[in-house]
PyMOL Python script that loads the backbone (N, CA, C, O; Angstrom):
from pymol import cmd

cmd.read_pdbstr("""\
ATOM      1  N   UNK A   1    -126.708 -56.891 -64.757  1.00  0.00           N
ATOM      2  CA  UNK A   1    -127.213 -57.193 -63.426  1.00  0.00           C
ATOM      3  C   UNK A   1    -128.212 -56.115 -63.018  1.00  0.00           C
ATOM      4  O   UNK A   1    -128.144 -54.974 -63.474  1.00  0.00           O
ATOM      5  N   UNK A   2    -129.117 -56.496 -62.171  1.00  0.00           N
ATOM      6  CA  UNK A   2    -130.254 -55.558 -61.669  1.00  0.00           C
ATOM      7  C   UNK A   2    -129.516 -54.314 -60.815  1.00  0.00           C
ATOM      8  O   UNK A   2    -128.423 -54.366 -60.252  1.00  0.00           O
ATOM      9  N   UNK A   3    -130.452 -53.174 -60.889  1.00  0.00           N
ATOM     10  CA  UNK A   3    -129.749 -52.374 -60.015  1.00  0.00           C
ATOM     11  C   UNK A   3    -130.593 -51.953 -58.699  1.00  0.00           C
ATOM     12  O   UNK A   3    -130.078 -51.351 -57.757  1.00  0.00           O
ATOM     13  N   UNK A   4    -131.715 -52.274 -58.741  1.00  0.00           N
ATOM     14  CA  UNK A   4    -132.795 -51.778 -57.802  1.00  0.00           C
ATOM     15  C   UNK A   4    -133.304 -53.088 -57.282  1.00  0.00           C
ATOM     16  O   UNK A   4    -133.076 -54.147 -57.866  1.00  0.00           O
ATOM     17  N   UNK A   5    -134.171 -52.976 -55.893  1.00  0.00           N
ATOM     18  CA  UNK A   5    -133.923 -53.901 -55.014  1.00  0.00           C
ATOM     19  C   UNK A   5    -135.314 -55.000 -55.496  1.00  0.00           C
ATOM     20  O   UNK A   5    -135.287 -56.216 -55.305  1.00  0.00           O
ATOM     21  N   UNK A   6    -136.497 -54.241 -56.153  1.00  0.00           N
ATOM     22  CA  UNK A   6    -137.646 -54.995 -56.603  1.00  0.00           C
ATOM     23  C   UNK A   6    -136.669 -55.844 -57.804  1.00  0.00           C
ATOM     24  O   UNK A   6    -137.031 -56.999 -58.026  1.00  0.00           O
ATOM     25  N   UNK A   7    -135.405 -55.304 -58.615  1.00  0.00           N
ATOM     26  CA  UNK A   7    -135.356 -56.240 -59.753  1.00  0.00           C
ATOM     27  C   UNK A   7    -134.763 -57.519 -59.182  1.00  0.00           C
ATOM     28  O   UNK A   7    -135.264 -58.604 -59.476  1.00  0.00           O
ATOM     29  N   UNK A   8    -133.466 -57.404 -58.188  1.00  0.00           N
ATOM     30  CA  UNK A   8    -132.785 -58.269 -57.488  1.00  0.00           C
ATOM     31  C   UNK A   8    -133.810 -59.188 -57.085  1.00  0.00           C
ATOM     32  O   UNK A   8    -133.600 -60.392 -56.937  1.00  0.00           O
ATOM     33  N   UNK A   9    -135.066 -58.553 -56.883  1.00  0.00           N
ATOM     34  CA  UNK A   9    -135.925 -59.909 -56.081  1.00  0.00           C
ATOM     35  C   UNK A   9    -136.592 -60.569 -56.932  1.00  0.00           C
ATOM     36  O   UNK A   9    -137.018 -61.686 -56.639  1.00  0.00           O
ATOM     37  N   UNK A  10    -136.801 -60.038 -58.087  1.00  0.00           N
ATOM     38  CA  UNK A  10    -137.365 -60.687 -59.249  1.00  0.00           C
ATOM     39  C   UNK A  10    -136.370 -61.800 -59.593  1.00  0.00           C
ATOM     40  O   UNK A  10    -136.653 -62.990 -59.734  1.00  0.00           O
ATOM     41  N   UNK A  11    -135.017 -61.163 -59.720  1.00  0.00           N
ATOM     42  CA  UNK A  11    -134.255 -62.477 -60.210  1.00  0.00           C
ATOM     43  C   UNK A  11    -134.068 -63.508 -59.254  1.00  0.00           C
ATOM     44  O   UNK A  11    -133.683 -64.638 -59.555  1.00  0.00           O
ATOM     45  N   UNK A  12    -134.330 -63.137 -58.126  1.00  0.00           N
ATOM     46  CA  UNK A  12    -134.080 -64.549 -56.910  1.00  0.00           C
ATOM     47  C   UNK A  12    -135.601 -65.302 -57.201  1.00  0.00           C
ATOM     48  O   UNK A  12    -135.482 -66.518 -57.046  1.00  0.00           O
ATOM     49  N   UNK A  13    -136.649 -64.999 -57.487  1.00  0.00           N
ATOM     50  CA  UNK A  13    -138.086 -65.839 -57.575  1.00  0.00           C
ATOM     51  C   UNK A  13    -137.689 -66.500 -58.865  1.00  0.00           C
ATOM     52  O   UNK A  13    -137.237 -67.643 -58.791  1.00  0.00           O
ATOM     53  N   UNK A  14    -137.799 -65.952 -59.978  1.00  0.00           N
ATOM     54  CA  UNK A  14    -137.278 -66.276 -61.407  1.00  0.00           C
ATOM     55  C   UNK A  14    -136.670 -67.502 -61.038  1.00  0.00           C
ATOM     56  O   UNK A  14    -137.353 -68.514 -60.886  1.00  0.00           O
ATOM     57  N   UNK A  15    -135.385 -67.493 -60.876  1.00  0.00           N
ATOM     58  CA  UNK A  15    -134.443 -68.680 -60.227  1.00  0.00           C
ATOM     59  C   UNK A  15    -135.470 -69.588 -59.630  1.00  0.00           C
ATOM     60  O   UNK A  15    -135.835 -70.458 -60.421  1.00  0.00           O
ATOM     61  N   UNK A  16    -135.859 -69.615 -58.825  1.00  0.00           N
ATOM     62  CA  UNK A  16    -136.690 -70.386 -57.541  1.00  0.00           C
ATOM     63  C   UNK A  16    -137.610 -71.256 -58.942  1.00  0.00           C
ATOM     64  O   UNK A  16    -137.454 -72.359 -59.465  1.00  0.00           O
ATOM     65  N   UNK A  17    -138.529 -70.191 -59.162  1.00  0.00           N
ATOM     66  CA  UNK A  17    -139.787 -70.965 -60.216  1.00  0.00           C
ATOM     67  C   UNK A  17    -138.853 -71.922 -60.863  1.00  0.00           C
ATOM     68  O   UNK A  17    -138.992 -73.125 -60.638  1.00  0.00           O
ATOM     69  N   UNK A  18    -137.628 -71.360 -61.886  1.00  0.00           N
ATOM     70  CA  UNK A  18    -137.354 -72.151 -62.966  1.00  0.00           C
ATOM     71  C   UNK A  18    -136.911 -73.514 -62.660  1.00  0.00           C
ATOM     72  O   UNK A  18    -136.939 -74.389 -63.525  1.00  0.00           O
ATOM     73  N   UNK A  19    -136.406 -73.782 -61.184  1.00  0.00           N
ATOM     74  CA  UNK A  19    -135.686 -74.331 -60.439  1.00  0.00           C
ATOM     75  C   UNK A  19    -136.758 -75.736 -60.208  1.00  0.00           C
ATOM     76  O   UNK A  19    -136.517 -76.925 -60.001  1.00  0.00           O
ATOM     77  N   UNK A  20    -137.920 -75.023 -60.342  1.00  0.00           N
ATOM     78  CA  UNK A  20    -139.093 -75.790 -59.597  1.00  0.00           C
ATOM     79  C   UNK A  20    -139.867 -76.720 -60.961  1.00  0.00           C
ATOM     80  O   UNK A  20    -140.342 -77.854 -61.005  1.00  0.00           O
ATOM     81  N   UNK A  21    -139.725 -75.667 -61.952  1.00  0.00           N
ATOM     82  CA  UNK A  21    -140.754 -75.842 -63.325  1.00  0.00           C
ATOM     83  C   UNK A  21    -139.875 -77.158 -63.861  1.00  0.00           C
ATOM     84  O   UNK A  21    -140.476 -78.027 -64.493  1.00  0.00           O
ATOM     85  N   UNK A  22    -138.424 -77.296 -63.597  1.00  0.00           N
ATOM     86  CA  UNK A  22    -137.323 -78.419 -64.181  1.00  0.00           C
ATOM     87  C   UNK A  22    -137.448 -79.299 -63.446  1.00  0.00           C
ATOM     88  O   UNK A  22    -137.286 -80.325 -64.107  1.00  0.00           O
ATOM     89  N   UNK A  23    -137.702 -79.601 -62.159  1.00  0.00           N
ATOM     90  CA  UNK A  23    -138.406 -80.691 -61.383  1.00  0.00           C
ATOM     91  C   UNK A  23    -139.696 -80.971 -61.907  1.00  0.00           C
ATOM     92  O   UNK A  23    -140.025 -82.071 -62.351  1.00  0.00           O
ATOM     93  N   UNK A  24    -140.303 -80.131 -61.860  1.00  0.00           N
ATOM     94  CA  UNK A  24    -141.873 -81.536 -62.670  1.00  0.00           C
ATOM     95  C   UNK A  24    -141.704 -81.769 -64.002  1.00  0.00           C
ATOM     96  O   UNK A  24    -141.766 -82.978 -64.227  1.00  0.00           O
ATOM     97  N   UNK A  25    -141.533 -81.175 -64.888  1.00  0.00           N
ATOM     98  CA  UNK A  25    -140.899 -81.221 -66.249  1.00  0.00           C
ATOM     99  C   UNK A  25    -139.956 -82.241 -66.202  1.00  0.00           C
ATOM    100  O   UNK A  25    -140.377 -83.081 -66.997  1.00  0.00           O
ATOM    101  N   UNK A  26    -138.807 -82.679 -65.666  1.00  0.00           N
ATOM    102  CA  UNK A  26    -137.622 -83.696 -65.734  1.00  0.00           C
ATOM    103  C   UNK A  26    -138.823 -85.373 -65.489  1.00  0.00           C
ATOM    104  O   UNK A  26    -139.027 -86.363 -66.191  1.00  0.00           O
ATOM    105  N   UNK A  27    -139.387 -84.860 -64.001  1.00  0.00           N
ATOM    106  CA  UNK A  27    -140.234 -86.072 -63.935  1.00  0.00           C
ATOM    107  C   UNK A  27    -140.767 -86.339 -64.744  1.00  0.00           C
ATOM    108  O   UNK A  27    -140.366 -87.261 -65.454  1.00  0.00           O
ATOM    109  N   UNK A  28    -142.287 -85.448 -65.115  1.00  0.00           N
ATOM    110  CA  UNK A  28    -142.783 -85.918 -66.211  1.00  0.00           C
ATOM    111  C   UNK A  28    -141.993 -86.555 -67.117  1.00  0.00           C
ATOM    112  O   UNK A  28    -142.395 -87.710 -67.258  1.00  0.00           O
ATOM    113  N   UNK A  29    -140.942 -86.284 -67.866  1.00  0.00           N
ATOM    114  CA  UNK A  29    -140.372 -86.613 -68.795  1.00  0.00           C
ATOM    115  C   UNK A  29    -140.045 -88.065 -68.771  1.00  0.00           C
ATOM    116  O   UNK A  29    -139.923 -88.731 -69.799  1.00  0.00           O
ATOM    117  N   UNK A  30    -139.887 -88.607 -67.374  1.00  0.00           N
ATOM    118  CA  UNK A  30    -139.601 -89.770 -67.097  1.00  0.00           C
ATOM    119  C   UNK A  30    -140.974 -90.783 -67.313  1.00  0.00           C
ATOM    120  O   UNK A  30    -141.138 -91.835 -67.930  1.00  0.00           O
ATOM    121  N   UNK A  31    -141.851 -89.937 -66.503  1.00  0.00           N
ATOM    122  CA  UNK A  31    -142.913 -90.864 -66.582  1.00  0.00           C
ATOM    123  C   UNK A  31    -143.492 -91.313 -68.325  1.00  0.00           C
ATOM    124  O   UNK A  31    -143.923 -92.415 -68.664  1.00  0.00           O
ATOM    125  N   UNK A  32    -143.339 -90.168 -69.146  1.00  0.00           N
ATOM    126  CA  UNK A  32    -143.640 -90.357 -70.291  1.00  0.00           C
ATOM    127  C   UNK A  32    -142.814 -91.622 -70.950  1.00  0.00           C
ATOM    128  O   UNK A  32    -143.424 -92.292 -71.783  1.00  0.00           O
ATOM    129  N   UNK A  33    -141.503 -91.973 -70.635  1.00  0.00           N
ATOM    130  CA  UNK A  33    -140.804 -92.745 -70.863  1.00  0.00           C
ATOM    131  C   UNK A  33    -141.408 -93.684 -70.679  1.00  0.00           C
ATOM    132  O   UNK A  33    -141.942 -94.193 -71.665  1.00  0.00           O
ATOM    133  N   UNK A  34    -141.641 -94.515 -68.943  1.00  0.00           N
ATOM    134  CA  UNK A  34    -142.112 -95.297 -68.845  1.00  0.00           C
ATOM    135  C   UNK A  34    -143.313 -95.927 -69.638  1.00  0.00           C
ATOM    136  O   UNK A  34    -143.311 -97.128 -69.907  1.00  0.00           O
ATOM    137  N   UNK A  35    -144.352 -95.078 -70.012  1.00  0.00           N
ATOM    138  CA  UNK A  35    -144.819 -95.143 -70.643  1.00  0.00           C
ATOM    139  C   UNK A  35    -144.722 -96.174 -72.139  1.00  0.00           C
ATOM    140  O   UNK A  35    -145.336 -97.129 -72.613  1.00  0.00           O
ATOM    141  N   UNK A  36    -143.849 -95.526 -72.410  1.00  0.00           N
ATOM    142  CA  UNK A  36    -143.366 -95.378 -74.077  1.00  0.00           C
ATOM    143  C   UNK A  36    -142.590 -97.085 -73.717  1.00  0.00           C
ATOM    144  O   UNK A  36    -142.958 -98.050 -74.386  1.00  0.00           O
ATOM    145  N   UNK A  37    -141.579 -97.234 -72.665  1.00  0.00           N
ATOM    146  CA  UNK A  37    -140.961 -98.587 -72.700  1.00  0.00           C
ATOM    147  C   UNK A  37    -141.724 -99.566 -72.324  1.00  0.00           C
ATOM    148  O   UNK A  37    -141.351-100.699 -72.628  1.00  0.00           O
ATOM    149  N   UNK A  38    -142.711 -99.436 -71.733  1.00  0.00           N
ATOM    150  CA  UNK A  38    -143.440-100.579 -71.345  1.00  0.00           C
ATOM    151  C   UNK A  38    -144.569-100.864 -72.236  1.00  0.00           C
ATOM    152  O   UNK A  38    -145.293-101.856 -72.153  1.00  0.00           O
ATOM    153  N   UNK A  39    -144.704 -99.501 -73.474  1.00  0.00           N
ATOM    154  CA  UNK A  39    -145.566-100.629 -74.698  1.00  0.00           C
ATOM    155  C   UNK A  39    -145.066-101.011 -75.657  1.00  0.00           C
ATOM    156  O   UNK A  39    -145.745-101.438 -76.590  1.00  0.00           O
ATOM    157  N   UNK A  40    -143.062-100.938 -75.712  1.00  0.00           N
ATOM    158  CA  UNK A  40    -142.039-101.280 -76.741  1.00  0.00           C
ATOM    159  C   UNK A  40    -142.435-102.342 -75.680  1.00  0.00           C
ATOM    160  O   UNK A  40    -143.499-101.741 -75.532  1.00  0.00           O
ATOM    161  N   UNK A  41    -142.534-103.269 -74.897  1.00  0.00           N
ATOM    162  CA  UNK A  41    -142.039-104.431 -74.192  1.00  0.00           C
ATOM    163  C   UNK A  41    -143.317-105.406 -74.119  1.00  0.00           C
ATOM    164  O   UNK A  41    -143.241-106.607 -73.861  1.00  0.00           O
ATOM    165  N   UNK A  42    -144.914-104.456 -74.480  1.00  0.00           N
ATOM    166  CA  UNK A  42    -145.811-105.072 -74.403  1.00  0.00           C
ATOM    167  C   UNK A  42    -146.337-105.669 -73.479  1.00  0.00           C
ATOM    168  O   UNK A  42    -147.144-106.600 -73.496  1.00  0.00           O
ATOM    169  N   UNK A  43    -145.748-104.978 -72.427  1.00  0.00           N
ATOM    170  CA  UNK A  43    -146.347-105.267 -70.923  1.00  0.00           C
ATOM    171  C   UNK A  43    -147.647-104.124 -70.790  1.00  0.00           C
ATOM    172  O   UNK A  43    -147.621-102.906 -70.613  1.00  0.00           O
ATOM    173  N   UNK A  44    -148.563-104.901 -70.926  1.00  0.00           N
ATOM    174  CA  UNK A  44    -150.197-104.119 -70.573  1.00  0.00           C
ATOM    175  C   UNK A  44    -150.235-103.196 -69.426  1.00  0.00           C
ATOM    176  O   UNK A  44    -150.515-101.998 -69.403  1.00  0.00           O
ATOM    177  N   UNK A  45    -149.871-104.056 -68.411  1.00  0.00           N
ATOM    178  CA  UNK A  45    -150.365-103.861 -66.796  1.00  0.00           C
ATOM    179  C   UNK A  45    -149.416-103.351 -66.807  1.00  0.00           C
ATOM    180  O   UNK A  45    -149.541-103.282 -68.030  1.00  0.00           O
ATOM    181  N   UNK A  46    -148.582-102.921 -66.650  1.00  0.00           N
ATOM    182  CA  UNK A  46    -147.437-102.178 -66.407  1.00  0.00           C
ATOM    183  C   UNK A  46    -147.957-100.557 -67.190  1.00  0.00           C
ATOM    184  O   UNK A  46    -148.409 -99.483 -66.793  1.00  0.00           O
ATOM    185  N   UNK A  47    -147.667-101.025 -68.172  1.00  0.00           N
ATOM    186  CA  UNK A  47    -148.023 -99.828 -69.534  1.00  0.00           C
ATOM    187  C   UNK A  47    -149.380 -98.837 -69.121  1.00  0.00           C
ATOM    188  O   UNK A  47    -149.434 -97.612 -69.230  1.00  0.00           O
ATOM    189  N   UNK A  48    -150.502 -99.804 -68.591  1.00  0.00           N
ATOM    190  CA  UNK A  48    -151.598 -99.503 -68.011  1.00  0.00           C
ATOM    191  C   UNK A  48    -150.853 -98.021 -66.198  1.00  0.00           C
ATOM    192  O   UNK A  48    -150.707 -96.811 -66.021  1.00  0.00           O
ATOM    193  N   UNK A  49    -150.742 -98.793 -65.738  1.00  0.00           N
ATOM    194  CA  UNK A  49    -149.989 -98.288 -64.299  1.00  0.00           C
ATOM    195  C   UNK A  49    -149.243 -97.201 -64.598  1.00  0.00           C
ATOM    196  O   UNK A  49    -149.434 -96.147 -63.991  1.00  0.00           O
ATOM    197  N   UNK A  50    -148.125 -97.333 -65.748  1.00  0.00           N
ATOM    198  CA  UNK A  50    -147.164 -96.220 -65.844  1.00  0.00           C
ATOM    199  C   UNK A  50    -148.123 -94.864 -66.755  1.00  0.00           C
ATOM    200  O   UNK A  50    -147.711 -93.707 -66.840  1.00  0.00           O
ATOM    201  N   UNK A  51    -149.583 -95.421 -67.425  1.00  0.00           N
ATOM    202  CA  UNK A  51    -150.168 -94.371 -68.002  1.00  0.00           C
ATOM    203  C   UNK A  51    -150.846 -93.470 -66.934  1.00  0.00           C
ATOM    204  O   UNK A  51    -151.072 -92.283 -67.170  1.00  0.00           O
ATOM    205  N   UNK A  52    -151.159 -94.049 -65.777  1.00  0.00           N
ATOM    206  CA  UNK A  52    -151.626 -93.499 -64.802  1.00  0.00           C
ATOM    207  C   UNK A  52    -151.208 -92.562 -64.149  1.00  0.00           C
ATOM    208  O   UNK A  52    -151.906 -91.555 -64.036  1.00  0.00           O
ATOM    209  N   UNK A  53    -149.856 -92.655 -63.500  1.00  0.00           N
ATOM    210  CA  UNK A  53    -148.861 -92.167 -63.531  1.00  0.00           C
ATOM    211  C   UNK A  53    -148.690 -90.383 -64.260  1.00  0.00           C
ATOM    212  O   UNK A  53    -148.729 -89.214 -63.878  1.00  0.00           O
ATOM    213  N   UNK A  54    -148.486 -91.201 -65.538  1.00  0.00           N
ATOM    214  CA  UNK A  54    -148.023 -89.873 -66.476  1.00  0.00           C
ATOM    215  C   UNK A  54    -149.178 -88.902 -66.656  1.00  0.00           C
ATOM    216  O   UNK A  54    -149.018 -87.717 -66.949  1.00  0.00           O
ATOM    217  N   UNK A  55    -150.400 -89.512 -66.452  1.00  0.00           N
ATOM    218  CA  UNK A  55    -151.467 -88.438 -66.226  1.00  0.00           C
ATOM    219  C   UNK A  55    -151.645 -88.160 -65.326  1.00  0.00           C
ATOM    220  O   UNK A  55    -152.559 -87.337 -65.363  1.00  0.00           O
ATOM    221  N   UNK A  56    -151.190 -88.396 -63.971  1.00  0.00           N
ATOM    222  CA  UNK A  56    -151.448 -87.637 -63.173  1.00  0.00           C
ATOM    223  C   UNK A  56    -150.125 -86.860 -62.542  1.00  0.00           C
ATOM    224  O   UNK A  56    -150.220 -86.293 -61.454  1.00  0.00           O
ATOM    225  N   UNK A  57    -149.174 -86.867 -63.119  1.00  0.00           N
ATOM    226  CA  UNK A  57    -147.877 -85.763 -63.201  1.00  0.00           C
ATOM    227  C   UNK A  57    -148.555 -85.129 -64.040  1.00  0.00           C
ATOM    228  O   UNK A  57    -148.929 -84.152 -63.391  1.00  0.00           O
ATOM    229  N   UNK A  58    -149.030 -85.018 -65.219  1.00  0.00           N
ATOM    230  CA  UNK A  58    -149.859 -84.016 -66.394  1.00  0.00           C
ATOM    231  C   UNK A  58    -150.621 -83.393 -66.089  1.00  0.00           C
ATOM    232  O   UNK A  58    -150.746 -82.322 -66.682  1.00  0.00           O
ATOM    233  N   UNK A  59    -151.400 -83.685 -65.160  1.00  0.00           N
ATOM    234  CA  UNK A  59    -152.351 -82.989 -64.067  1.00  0.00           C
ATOM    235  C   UNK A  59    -152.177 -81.862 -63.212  1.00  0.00           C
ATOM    236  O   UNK A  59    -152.784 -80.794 -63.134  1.00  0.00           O
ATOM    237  N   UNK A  60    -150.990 -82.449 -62.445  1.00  0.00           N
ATOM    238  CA  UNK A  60    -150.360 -81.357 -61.608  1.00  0.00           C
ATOM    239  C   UNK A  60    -149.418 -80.612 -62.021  1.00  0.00           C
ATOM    240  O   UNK A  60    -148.945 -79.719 -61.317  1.00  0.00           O
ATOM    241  N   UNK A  61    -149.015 -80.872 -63.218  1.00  0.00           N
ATOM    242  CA  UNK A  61    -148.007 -80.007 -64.014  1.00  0.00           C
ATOM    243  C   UNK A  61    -149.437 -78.655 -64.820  1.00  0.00           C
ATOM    244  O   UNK A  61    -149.391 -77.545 -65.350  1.00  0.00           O
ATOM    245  N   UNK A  62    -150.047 -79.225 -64.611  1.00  0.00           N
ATOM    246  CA  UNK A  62    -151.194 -78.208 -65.238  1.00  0.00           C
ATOM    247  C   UNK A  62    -151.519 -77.138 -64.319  1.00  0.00           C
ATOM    248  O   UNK A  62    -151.447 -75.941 -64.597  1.00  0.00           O
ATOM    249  N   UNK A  63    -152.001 -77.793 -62.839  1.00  0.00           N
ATOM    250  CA  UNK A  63    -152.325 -77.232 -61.947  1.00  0.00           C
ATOM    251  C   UNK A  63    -151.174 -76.095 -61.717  1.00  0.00           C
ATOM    252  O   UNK A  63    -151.601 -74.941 -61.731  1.00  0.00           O
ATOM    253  N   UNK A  64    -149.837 -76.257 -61.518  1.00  0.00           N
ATOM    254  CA  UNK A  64    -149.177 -75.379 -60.860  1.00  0.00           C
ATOM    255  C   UNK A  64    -148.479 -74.404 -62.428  1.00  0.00           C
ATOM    256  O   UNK A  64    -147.668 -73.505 -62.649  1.00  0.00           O
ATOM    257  N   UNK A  65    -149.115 -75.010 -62.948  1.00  0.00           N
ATOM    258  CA  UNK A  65    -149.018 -73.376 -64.718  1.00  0.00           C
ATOM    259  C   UNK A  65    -147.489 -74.046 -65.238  1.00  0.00           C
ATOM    260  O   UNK A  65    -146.604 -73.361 -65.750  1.00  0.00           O
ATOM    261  N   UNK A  66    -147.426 -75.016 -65.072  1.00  0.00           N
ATOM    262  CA  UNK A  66    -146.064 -75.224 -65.967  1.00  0.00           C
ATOM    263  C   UNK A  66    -146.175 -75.290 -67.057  1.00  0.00           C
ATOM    264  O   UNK A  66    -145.370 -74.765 -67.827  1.00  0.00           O
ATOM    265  N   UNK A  67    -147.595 -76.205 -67.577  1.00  0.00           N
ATOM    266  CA  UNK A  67    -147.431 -76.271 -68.671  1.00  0.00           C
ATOM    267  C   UNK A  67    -149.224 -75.948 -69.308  1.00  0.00           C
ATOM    268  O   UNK A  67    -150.119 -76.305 -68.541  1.00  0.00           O
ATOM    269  N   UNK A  68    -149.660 -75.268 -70.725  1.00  0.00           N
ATOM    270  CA  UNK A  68    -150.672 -74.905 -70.530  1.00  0.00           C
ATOM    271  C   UNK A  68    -151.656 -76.292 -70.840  1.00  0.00           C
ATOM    272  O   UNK A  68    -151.177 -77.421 -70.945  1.00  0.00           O
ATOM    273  N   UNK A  69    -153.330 -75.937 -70.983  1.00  0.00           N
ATOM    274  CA  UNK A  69    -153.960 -77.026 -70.941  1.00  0.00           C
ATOM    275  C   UNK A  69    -154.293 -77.823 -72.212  1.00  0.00           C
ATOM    276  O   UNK A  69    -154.760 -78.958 -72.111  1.00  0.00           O
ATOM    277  N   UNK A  70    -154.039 -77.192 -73.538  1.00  0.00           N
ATOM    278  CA  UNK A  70    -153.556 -78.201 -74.672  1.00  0.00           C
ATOM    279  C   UNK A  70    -152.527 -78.626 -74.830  1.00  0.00           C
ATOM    280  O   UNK A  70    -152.490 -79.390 -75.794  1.00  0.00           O
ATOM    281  N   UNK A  71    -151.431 -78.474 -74.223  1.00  0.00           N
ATOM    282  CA  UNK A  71    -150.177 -79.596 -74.663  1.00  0.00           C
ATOM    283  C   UNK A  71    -150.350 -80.765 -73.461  1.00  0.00           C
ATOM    284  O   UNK A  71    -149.848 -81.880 -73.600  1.00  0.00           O
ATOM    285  N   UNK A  72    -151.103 -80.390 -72.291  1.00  0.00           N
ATOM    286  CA  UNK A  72    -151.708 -81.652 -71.392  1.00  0.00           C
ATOM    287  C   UNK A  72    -152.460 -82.236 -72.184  1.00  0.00           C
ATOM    288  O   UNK A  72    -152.176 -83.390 -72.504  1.00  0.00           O
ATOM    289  N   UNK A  73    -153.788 -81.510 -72.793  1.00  0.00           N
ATOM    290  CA  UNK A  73    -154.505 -82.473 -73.457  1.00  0.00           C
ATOM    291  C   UNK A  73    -153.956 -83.375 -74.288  1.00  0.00           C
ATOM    292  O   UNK A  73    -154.338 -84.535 -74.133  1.00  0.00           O
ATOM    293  N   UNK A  74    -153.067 -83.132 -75.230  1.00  0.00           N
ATOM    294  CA  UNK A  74    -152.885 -83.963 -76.598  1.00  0.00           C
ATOM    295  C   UNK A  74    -151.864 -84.611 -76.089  1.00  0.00           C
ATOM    296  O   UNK A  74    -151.655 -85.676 -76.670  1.00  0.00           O
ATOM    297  N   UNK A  75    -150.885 -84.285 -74.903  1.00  0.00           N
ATOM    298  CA  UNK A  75    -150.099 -85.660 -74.521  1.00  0.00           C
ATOM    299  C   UNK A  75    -150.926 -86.693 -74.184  1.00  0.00           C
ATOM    300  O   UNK A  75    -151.152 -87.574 -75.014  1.00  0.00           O
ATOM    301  N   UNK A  76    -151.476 -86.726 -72.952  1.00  0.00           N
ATOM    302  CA  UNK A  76    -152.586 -87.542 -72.429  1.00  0.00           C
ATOM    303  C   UNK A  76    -153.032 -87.974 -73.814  1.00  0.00           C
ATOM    304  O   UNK A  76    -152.410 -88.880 -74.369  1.00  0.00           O
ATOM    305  N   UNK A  77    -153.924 -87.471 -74.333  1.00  0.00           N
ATOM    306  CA  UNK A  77    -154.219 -88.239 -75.328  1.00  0.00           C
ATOM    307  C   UNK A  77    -153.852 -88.974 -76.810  1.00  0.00           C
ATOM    308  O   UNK A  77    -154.550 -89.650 -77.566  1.00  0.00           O
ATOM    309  N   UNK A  78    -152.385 -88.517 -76.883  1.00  0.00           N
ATOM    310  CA  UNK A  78    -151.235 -89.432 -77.851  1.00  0.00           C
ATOM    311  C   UNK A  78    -150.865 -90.382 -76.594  1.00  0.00           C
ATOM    312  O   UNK A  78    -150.418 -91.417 -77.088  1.00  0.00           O
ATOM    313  N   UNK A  79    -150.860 -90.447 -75.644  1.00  0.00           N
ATOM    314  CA  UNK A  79    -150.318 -91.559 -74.533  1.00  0.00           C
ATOM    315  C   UNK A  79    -151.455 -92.692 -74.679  1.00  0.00           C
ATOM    316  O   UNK A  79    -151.007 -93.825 -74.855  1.00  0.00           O
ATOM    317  N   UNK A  80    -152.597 -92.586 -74.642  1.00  0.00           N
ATOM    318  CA  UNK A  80    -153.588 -93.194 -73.935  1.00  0.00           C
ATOM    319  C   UNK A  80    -153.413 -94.323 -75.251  1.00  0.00           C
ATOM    320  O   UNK A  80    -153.162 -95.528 -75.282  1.00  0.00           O
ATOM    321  N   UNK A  81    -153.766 -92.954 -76.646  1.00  0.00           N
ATOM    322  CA  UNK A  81    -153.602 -93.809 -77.416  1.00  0.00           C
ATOM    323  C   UNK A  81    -152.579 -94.672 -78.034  1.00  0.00           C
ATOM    324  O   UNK A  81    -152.843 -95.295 -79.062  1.00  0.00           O
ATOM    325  N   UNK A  82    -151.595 -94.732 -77.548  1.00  0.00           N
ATOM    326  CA  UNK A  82    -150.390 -95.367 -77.746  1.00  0.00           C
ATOM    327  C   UNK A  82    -150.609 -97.024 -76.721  1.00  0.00           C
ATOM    328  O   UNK A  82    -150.340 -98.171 -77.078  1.00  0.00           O
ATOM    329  N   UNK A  83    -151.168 -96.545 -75.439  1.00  0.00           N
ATOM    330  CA  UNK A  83    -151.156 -97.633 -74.760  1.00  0.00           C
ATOM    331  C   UNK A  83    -152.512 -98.527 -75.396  1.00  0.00           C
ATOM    332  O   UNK A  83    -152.633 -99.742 -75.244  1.00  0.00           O
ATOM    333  N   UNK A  84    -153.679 -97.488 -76.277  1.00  0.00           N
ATOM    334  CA  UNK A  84    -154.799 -98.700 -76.366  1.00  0.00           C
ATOM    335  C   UNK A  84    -154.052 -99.788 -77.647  1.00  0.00           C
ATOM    336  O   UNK A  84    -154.471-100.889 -78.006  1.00  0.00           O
ATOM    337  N   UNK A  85    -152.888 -99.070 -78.123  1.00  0.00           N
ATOM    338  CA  UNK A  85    -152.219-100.159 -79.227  1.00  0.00           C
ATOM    339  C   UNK A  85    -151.945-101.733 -78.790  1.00  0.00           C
ATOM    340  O   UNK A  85    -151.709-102.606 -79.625  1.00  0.00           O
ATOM    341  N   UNK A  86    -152.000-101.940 -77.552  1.00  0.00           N
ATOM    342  CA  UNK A  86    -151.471-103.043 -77.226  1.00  0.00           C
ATOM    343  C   UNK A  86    -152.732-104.390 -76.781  1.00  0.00           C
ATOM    344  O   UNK A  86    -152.347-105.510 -76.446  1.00  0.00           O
TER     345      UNK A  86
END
""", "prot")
cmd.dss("prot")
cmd.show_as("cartoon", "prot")
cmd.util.cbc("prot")
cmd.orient("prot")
């Protein structure tokens, strides 16, 4: 455990961020799903909508440093191309 009052506060932000980084991360994760089930089902417009979606959670997961800007890029673009399969 910390013994000084700057470390104690480090571990209360720490907490906070990680707290925060597992909320867009969990989402995303979902949206990527959607994704992924709606071109197992071959629903376009849907598949289309839910890609929208997942890029723009990818976006703001960028913006706030969760995640850096090549693993945005190459999702987005294994997604896109997954949906032009259909």
């Amino acid at each position: 455990m910390a013994n000084n009052r700057q470390q104690k506060k480090r571990v209360r932000q720490d907490i906070k961020r990680r707290q925060a980084n597992q909320i867009v991360k969990s989402s995303l994760r979902r949206a990527v799903k959607k994704v992924e089930s709606a071109v197992e089902a071959n629903d376009q417009t849907q598949a289309h909508e839910a890609l929208n979606l997942a890029n723009k959670k990818l976006d703001k997961a960028l913006v706030k440093g969760v995640y850096h800007k090549n693993y945005v890029a190459r999702h987005k673009s294994r997604l896109a191309k997954l949906v032009n399969t259909l």
